[in-house]
C-alpha positions in Angstrom: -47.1 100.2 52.1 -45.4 100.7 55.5 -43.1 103.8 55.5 -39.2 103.4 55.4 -37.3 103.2 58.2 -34.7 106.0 58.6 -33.4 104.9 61.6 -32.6 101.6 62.8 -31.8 101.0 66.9 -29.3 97.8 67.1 -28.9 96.3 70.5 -25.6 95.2 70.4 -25.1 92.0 72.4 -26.2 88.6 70.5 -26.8 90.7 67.8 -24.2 92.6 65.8 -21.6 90.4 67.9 -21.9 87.5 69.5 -21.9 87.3 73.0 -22.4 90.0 75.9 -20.3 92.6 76.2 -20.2 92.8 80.3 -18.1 89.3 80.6 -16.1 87.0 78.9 -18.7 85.5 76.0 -18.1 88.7 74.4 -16.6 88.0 70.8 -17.0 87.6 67.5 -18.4 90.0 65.0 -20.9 89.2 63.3 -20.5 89.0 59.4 -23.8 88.8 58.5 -24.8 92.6 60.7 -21.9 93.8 59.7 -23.2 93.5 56.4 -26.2 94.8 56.7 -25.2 97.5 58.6 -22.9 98.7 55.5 -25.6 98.0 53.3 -28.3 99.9 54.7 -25.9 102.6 55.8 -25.0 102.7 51.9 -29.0 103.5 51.5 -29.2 106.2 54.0 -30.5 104.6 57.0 -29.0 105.9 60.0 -28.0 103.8 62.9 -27.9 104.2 66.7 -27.3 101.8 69.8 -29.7 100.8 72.3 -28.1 98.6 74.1 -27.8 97.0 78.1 -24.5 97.4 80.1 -22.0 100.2 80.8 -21.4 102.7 78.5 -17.9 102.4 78.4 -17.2 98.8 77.6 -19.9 98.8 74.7 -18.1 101.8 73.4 -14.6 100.1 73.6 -16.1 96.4 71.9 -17.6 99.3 69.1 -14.3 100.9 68.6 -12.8 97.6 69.0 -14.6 96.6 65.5 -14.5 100.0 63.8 -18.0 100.6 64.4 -17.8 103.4 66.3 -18.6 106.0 63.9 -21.1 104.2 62.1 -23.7 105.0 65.0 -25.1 108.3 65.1 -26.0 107.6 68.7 -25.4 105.3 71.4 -27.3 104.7 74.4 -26.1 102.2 76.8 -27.7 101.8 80.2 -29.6 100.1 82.6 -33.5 101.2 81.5 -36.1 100.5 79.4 -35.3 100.2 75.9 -37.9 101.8 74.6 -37.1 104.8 76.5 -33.8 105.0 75.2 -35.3 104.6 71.5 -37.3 107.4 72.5 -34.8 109.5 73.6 -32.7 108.5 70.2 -35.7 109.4 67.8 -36.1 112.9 69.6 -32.2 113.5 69.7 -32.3 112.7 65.5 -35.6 114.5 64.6 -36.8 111.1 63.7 -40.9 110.1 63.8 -41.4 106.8 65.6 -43.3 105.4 62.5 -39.6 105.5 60.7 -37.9 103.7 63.3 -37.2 100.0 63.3 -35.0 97.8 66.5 -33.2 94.9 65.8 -32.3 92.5 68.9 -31.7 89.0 69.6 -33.7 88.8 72.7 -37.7 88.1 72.6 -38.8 90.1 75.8 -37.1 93.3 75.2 -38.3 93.2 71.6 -42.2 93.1 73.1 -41.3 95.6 75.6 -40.5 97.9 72.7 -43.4 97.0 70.6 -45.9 97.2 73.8 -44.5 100.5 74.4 -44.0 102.0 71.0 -46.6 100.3 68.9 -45.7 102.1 65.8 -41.7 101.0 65.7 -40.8 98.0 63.5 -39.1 95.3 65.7 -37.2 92.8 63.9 -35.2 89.4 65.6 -31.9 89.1 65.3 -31.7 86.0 63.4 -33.2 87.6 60.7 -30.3 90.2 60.4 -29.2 88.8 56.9 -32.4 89.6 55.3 -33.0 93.1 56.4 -31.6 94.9 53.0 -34.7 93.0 51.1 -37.3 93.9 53.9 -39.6 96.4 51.6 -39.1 99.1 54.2 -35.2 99.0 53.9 -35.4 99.4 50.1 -33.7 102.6 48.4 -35.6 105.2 46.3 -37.1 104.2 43.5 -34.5 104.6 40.4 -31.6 104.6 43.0 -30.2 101.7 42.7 -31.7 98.6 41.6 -34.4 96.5 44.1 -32.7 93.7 45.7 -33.9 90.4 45.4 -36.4 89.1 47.7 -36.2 87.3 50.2 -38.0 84.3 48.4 -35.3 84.9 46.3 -37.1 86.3 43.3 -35.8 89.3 41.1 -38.2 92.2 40.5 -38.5 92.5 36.8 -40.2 95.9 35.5 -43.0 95.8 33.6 -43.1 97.6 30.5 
């Protein structure tokens, strides 16, 4: 069993919103990472940006949607991403092996998982179905399991 992920890195463009936040395709929330966001924020998982552009227009697109605050950190610039992941996990005392990076775009998700091996790296389009992901799940006696993504419910055993 792979460890829970405490923390996970959203970039922000094509992934919690559609479009890019540097020109005019910027739009759209998206209802589906909006959702998960509240749902895995409801279970403790922290959140933080990693995310391409300038600072301040990803900030004002964040506010924009009343996301803001639901970030414990933001990093927006022009490097590596898996530097700035680093940089997040040291900043909230977070091991690598409890981290996890959601973006919509293919090469910067290998750049992370080339660089930082032990961070789960999920695609975008997969958003909807991060609260079943088994690393995602609450405690045990919480809050009931969610149903998987096959769409099974867990019965107990007794």
């Amino acid at each position: 069993m792979s460890p829970t992920v405490k923390c996970l890195v959203w970039e922000v463009d094509n992934t919690l919103w559609d479009g890019v936040v540097s020109d005019s395709t910027s739009g759209a929330l998206r209802a589906d990472a909006a959702r998960s966001l509240r749902i895995l924020a409801e279970r403790g998982v922290m959140h933080a940006v990693a995310s391409r552009g300038e600072w301040a227009w990803t900030v004002e697109q964040l506010r924009k949607h009343g996301l803001q605050t639901r970030f414990a950190v933001i990093e927006v610039g022009w490097g590596r991403k898996s530097a700035a992941i680093t940089r997040i996990a040291q900043t909230l005392g977070v091991s690598m092996d409890h981290v996890g990076y959601i973006d919509a775009e293919p090469l910067e998700r290998s750049e992370v998982a080339h660089a930082l091996p032990q961070v789960r790296c999920y695609a975008a389009r997969h958003v909807d179905v991060l609260a079943a992901l088994q690393e995602f799940r609450a405690p045990v006696g919480a809050v009931p399991p969610p149903t998987s993504p096959m769409g099974f419910s867990h019965v107990n055993a007794r």
